[in-house]
Each structure stands twice: as structure tokens, then as C-alpha cells.
PDBQT receptor file of N, H, CA, C and O in Angstrom, charges set to zero:
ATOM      1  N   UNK A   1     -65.465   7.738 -10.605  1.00  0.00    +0.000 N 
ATOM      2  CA  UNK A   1     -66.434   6.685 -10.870  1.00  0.00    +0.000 C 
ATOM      3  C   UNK A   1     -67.624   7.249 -11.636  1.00  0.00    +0.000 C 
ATOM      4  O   UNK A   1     -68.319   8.118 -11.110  1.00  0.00    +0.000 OA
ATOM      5  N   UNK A   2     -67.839   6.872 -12.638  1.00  0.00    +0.000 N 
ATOM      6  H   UNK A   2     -67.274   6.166 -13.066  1.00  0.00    +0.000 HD
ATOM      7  CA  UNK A   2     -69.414   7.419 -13.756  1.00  0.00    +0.000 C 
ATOM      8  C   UNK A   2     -70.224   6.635 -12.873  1.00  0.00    +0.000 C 
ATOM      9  O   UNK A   2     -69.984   5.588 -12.271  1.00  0.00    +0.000 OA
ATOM     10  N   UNK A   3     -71.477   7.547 -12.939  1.00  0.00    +0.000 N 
ATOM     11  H   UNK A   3     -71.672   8.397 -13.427  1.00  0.00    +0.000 HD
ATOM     12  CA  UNK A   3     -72.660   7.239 -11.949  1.00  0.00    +0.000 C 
ATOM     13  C   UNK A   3     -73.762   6.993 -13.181  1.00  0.00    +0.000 C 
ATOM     14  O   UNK A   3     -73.642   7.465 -14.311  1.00  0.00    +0.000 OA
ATOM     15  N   UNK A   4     -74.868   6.148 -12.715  1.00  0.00    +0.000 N 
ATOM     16  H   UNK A   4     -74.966   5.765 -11.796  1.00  0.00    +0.000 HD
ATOM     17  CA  UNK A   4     -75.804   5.784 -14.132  1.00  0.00    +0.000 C 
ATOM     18  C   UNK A   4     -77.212   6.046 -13.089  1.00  0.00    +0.000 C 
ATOM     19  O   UNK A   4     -77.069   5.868 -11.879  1.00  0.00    +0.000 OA
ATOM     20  N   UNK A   5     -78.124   6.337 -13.466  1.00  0.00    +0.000 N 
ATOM     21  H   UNK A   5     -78.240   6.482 -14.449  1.00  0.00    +0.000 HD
ATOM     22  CA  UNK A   5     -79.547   6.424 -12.459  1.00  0.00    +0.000 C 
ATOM     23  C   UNK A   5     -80.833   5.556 -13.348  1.00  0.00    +0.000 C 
ATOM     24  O   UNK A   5     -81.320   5.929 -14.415  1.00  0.00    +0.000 OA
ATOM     25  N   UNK A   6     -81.114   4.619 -12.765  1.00  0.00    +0.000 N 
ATOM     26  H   UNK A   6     -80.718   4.316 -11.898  1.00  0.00    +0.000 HD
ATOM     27  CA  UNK A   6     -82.204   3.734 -13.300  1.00  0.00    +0.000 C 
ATOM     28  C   UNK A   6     -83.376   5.084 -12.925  1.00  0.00    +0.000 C 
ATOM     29  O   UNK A   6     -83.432   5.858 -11.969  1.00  0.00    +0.000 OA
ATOM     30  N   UNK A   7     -84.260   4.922 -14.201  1.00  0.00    +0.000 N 
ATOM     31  H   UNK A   7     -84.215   4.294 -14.977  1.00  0.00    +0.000 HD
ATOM     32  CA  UNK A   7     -84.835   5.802 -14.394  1.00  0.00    +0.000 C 
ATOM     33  C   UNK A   7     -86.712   5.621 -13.227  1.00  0.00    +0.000 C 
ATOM     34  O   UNK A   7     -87.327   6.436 -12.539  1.00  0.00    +0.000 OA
ATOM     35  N   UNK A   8     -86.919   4.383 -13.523  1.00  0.00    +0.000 N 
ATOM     36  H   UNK A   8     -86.419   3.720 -14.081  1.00  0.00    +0.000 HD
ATOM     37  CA  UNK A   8     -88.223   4.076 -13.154  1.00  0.00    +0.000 C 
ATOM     38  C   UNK A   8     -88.145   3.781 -11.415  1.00  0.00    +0.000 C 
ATOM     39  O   UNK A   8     -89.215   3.734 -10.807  1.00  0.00    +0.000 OA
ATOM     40  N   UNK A   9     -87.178   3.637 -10.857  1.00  0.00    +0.000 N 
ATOM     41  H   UNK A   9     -86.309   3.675 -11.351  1.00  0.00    +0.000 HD
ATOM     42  CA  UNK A   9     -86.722   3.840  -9.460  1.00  0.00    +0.000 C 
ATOM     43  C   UNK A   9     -86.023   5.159  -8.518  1.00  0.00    +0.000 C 
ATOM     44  O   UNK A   9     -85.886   5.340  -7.308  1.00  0.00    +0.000 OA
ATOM     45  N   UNK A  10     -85.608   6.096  -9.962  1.00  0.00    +0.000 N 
ATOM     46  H   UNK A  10     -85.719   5.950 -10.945  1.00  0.00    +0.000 HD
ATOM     47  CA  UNK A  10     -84.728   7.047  -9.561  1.00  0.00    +0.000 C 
ATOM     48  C   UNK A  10     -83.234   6.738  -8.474  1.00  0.00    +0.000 C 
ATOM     49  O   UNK A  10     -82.646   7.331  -7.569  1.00  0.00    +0.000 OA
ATOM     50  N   UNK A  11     -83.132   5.702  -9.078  1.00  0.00    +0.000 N 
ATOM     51  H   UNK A  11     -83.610   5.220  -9.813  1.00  0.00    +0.000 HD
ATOM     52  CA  UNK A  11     -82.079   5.089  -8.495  1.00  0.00    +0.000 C 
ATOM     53  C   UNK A  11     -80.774   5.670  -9.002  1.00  0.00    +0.000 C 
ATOM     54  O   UNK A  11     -80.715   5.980 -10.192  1.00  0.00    +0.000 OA
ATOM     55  N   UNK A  12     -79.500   5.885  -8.052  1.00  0.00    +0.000 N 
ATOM     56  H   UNK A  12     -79.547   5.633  -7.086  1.00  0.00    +0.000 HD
ATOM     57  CA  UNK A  12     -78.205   6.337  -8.814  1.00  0.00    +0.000 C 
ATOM     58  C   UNK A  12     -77.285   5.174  -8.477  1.00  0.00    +0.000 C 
ATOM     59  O   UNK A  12     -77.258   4.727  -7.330  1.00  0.00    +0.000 OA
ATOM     60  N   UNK A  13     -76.513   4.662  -9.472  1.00  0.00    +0.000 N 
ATOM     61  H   UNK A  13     -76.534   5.025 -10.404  1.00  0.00    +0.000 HD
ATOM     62  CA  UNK A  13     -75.925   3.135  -9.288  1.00  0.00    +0.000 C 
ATOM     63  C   UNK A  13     -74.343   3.908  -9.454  1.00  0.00    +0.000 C 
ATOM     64  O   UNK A  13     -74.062   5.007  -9.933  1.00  0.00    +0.000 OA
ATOM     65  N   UNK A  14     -73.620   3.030  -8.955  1.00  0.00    +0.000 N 
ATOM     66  H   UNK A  14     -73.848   2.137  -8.566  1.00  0.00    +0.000 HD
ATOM     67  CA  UNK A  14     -71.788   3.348  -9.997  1.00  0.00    +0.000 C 
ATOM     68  C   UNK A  14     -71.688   2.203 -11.168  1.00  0.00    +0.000 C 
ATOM     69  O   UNK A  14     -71.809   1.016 -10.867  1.00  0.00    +0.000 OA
ATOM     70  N   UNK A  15     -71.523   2.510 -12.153  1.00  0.00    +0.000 N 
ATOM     71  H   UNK A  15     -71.425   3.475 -12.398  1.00  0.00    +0.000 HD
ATOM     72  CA  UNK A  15     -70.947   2.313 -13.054  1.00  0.00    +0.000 C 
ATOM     73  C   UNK A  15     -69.764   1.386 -13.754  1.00  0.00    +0.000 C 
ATOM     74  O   UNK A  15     -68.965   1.776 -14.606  1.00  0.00    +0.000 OA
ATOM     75  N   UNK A  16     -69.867  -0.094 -13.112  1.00  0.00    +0.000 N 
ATOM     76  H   UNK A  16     -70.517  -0.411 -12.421  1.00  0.00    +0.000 HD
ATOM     77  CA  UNK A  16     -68.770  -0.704 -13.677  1.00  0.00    +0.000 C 
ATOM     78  C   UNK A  16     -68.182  -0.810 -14.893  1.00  0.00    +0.000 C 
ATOM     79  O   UNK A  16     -67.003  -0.718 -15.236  1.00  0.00    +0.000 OA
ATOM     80  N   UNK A  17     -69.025  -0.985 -15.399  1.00  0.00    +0.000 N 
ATOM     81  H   UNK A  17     -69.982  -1.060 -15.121  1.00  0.00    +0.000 HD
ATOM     82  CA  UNK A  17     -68.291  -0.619 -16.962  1.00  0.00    +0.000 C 
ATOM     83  C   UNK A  17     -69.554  -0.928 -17.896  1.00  0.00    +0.000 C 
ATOM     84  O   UNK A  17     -70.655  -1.273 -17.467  1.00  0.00    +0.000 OA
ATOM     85  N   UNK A  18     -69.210  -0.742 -19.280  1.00  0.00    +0.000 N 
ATOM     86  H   UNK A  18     -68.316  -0.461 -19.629  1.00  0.00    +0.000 HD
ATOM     87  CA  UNK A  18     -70.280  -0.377 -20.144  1.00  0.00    +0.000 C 
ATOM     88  C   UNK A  18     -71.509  -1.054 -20.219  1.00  0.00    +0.000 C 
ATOM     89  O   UNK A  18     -72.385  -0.597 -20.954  1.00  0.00    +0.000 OA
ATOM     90  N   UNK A  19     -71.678  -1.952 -19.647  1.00  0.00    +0.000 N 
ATOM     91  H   UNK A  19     -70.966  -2.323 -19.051  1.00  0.00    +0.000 HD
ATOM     92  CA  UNK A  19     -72.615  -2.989 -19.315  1.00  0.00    +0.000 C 
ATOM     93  C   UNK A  19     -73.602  -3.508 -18.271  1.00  0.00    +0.000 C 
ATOM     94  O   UNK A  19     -74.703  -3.988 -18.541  1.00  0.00    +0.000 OA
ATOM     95  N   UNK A  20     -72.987  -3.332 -16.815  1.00  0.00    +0.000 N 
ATOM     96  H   UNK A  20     -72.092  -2.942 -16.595  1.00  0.00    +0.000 HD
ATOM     97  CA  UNK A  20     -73.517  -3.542 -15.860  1.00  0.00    +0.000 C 
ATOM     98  C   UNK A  20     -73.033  -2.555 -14.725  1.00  0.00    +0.000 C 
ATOM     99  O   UNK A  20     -71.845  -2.232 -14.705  1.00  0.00    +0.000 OA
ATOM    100  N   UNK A  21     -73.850  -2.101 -13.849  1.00  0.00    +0.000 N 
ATOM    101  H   UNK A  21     -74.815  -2.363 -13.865  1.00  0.00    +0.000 HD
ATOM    102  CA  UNK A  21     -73.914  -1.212 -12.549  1.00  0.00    +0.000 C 
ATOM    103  C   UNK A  21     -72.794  -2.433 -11.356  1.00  0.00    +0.000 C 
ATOM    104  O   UNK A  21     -72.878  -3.635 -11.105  1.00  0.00    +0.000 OA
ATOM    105  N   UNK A  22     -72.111  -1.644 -11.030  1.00  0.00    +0.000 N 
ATOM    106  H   UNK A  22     -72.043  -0.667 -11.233  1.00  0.00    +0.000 HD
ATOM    107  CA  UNK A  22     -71.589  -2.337  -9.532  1.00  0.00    +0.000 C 
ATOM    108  C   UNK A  22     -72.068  -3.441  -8.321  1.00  0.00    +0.000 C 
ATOM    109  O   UNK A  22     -71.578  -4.176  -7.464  1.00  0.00    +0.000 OA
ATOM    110  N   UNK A  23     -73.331  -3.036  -8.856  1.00  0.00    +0.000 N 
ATOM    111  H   UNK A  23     -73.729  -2.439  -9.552  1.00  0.00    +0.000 HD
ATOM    112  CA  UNK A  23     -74.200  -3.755  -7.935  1.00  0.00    +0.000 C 
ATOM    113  C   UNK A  23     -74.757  -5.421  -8.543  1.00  0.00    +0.000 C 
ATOM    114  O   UNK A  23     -75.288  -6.342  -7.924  1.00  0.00    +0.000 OA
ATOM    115  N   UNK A  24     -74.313  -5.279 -10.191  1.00  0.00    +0.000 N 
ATOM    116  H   UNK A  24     -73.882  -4.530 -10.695  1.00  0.00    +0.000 HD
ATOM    117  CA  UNK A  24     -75.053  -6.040 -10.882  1.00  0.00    +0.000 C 
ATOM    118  C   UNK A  24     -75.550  -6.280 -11.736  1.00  0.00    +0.000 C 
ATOM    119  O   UNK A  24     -75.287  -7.201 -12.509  1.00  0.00    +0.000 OA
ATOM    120  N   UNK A  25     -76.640  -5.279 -11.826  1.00  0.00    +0.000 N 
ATOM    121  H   UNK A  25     -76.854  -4.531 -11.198  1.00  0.00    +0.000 HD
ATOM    122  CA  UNK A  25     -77.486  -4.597 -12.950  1.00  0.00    +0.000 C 
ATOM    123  C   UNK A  25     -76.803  -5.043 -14.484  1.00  0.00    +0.000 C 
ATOM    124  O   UNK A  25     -75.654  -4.715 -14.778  1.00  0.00    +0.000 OA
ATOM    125  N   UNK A  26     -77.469  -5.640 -15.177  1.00  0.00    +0.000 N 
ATOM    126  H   UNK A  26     -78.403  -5.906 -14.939  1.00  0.00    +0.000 HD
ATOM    127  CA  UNK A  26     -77.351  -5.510 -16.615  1.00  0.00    +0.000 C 
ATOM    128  C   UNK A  26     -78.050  -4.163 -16.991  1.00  0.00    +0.000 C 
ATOM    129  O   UNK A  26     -79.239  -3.981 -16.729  1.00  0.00    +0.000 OA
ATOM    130  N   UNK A  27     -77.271  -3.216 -17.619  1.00  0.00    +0.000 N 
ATOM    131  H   UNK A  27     -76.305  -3.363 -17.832  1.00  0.00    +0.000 HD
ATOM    132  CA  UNK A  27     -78.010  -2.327 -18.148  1.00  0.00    +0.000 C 
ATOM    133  C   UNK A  27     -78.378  -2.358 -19.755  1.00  0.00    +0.000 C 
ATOM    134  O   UNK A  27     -79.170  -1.665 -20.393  1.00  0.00    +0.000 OA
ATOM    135  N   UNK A  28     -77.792  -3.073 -20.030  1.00  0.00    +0.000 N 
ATOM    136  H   UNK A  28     -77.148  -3.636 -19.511  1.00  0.00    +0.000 HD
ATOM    137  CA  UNK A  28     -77.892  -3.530 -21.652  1.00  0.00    +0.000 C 
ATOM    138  C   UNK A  28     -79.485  -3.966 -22.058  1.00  0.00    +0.000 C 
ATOM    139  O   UNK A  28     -79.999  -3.861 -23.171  1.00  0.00    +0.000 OA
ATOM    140  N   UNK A  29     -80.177  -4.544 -20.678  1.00  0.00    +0.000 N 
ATOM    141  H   UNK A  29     -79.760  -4.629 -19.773  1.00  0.00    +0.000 HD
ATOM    142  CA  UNK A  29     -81.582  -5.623 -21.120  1.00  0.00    +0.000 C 
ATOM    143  C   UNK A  29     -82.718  -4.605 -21.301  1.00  0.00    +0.000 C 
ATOM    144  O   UNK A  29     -83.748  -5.087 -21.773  1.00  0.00    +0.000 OA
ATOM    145  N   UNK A  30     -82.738  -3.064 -20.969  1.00  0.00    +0.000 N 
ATOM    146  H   UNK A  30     -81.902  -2.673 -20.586  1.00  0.00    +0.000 HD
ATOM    147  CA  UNK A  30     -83.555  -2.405 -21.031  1.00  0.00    +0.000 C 
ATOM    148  C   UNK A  30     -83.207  -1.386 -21.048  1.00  0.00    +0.000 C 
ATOM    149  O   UNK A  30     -83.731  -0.662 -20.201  1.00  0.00    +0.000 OA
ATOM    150  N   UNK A  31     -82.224  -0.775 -21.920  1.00  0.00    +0.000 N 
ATOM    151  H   UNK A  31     -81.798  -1.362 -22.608  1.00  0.00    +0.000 HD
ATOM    152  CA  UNK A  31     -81.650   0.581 -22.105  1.00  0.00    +0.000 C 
ATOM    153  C   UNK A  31     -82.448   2.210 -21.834  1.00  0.00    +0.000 C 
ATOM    154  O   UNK A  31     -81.958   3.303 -21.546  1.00  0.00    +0.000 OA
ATOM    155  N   UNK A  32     -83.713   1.821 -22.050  1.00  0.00    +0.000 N 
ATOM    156  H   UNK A  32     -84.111   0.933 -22.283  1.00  0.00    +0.000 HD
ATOM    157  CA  UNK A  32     -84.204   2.820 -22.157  1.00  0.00    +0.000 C 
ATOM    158  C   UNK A  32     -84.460   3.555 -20.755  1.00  0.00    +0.000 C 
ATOM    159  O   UNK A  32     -84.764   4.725 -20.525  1.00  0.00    +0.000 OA
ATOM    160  N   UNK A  33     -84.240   2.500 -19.921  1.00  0.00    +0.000 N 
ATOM    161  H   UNK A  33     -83.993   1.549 -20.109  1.00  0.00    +0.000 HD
ATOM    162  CA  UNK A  33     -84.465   2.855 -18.492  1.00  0.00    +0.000 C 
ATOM    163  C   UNK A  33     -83.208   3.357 -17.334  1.00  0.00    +0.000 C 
ATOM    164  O   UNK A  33     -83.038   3.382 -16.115  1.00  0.00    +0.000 OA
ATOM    165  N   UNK A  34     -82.595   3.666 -18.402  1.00  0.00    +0.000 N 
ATOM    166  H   UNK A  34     -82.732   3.645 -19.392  1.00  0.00    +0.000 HD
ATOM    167  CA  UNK A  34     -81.017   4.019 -17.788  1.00  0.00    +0.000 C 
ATOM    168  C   UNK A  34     -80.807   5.089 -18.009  1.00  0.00    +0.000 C 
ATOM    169  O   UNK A  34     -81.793   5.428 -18.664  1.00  0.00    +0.000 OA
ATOM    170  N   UNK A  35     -80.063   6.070 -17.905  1.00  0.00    +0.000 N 
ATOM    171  H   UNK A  35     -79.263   5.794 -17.373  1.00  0.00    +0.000 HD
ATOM    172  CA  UNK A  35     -79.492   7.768 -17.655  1.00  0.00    +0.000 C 
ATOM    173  C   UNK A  35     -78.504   7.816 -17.400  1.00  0.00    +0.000 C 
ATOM    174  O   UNK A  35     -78.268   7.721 -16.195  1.00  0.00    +0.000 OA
ATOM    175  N   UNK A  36     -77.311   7.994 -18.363  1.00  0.00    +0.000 N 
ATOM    176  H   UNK A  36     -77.503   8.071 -19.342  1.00  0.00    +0.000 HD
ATOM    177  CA  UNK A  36     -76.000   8.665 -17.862  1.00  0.00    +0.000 C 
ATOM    178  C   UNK A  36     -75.994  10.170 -17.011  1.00  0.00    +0.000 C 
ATOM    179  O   UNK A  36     -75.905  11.285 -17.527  1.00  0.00    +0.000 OA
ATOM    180  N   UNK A  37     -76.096   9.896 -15.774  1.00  0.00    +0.000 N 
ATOM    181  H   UNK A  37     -76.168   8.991 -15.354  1.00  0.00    +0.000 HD
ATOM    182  CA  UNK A  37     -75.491  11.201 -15.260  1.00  0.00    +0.000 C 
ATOM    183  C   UNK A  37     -73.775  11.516 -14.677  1.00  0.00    +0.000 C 
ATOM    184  O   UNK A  37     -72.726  10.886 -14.807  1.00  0.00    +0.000 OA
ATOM    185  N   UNK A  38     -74.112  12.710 -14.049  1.00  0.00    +0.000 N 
ATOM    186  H   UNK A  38     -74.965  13.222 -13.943  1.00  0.00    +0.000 HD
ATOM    187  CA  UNK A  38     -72.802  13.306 -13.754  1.00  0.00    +0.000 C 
ATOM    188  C   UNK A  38     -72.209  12.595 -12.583  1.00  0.00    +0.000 C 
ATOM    189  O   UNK A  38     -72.996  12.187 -11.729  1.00  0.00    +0.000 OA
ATOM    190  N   UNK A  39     -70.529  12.326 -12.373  1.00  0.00    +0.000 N 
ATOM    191  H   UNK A  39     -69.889  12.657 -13.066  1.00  0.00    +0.000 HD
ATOM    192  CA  UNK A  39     -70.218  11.393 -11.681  1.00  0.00    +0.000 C 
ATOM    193  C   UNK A  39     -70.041  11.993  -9.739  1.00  0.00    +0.000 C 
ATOM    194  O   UNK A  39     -69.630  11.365  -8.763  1.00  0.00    +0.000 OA
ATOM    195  N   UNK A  40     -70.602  13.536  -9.875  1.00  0.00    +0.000 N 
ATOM    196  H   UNK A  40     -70.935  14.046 -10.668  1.00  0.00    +0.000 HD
ATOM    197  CA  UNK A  40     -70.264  14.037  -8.294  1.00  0.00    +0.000 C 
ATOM    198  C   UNK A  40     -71.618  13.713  -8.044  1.00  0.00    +0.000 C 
ATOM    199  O   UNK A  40     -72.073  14.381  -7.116  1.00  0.00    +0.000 OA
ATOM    200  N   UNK A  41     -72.913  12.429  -8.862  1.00  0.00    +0.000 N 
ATOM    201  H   UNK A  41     -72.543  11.886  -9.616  1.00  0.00    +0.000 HD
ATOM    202  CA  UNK A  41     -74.068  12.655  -8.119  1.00  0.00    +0.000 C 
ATOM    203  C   UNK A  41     -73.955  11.553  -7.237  1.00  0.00    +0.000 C 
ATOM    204  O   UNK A  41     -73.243  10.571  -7.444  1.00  0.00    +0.000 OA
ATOM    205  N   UNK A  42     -74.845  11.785  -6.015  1.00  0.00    +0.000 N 
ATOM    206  H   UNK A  42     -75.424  12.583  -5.848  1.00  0.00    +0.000 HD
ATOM    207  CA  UNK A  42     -75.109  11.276  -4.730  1.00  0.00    +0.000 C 
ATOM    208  C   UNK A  42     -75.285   9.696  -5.226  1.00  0.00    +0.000 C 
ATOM    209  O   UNK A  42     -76.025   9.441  -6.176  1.00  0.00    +0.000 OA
ATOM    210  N   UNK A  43     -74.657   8.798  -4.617  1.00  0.00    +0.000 N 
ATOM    211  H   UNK A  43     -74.056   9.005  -3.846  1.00  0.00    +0.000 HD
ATOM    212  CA  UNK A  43     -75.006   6.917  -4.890  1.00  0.00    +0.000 C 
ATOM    213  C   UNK A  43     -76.158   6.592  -4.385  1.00  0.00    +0.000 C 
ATOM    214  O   UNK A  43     -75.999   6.579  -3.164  1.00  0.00    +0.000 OA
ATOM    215  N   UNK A  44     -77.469   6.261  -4.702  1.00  0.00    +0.000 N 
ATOM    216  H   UNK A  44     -77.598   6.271  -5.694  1.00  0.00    +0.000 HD
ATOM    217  CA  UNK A  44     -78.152   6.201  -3.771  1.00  0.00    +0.000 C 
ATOM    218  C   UNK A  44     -78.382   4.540  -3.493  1.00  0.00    +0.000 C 
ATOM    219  O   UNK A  44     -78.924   4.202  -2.440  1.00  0.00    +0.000 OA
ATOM    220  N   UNK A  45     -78.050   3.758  -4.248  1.00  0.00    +0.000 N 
ATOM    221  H   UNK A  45     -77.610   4.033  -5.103  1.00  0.00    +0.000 HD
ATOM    222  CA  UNK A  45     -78.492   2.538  -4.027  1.00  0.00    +0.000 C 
ATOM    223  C   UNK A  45     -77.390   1.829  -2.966  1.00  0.00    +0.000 C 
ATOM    224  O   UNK A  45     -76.257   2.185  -2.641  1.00  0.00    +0.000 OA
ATOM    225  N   UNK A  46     -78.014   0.952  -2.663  1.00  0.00    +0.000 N 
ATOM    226  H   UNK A  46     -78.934   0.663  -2.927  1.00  0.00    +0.000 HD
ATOM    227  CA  UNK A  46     -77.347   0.484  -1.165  1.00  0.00    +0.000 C 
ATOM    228  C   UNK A  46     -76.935  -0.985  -1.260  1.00  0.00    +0.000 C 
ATOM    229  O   UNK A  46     -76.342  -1.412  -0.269  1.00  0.00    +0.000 OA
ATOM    230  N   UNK A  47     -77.140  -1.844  -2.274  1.00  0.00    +0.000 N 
ATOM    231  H   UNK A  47     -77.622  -1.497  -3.079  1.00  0.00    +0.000 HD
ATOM    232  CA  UNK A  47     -76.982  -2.808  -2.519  1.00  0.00    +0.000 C 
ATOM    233  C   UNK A  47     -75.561  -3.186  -2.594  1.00  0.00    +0.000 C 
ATOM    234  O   UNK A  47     -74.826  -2.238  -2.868  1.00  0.00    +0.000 OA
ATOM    235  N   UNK A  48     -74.982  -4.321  -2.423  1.00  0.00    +0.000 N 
ATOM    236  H   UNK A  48     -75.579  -5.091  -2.200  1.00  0.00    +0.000 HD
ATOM    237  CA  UNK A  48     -73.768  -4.780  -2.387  1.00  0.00    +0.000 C 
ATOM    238  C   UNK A  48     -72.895  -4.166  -3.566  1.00  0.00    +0.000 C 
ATOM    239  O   UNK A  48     -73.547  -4.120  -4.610  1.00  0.00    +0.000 OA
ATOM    240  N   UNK A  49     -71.625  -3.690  -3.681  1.00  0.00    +0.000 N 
ATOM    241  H   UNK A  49     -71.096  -3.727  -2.833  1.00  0.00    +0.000 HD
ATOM    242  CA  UNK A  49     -71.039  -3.128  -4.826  1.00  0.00    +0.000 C 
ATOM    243  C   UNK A  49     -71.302  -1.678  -5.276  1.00  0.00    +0.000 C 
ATOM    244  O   UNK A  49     -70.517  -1.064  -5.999  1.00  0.00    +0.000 OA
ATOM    245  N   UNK A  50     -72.422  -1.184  -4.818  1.00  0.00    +0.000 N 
ATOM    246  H   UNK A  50     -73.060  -1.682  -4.231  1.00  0.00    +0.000 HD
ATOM    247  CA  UNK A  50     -72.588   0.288  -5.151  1.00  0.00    +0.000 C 
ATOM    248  C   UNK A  50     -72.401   1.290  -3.879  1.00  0.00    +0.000 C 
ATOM    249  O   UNK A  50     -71.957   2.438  -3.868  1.00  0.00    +0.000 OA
ATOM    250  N   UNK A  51     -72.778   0.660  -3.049  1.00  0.00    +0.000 N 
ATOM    251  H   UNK A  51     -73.138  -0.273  -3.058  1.00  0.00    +0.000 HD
ATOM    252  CA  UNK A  51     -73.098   1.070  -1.481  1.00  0.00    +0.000 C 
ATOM    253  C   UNK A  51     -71.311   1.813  -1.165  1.00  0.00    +0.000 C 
ATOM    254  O   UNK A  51     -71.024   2.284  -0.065  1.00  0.00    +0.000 OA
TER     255      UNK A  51
């Protein structure tokens, strides 16, 4: 699973696909606030779908 980390929360989401986090997240509406990281990092968000 590719892991993505919202930057201004330090949040680590999973990665549904090129567009939106598991949880939801459009990542497309504010790109700049997103971070591809590495996929052994820790999930931290707890929200439905990432958790």
C-alpha cells in the first residue's frame, strides 16, 4: 500500500489511488500539501478507510 503524509497535519494516510487518500481526501485540491512517502511508514490517521 503507498502511504501519502498531509503535510500541515503531519498526517500519514494510505493511498487509494492517484487522487484521493483511503479515507477520502482529495489530494488533487491542494497538492502542495501532500508528500509521497515510503510505504513501510507508520498510518497514522484513524479515520474510516485508512485506520
Amino acid at each position: 500500500m503507498s502511504k501519502i503524509k498531509h503535510i500541515p497535519t503531519n498526517e500519514v494516510h494510505i493511498l487509494k489511488d492517484s487522487r484521493t487518500t483511503a479515507c477520502g481526501f482529495k489530494i488533487t485540491e491542494n497538492p502542495e500539501c501532500w508528500e509521497k512517502i515510503g510505504d513501510n511508514a507508520k498510518t497514522t490517521c484513524s479515520k474510516n478507510g485508512c485506520k
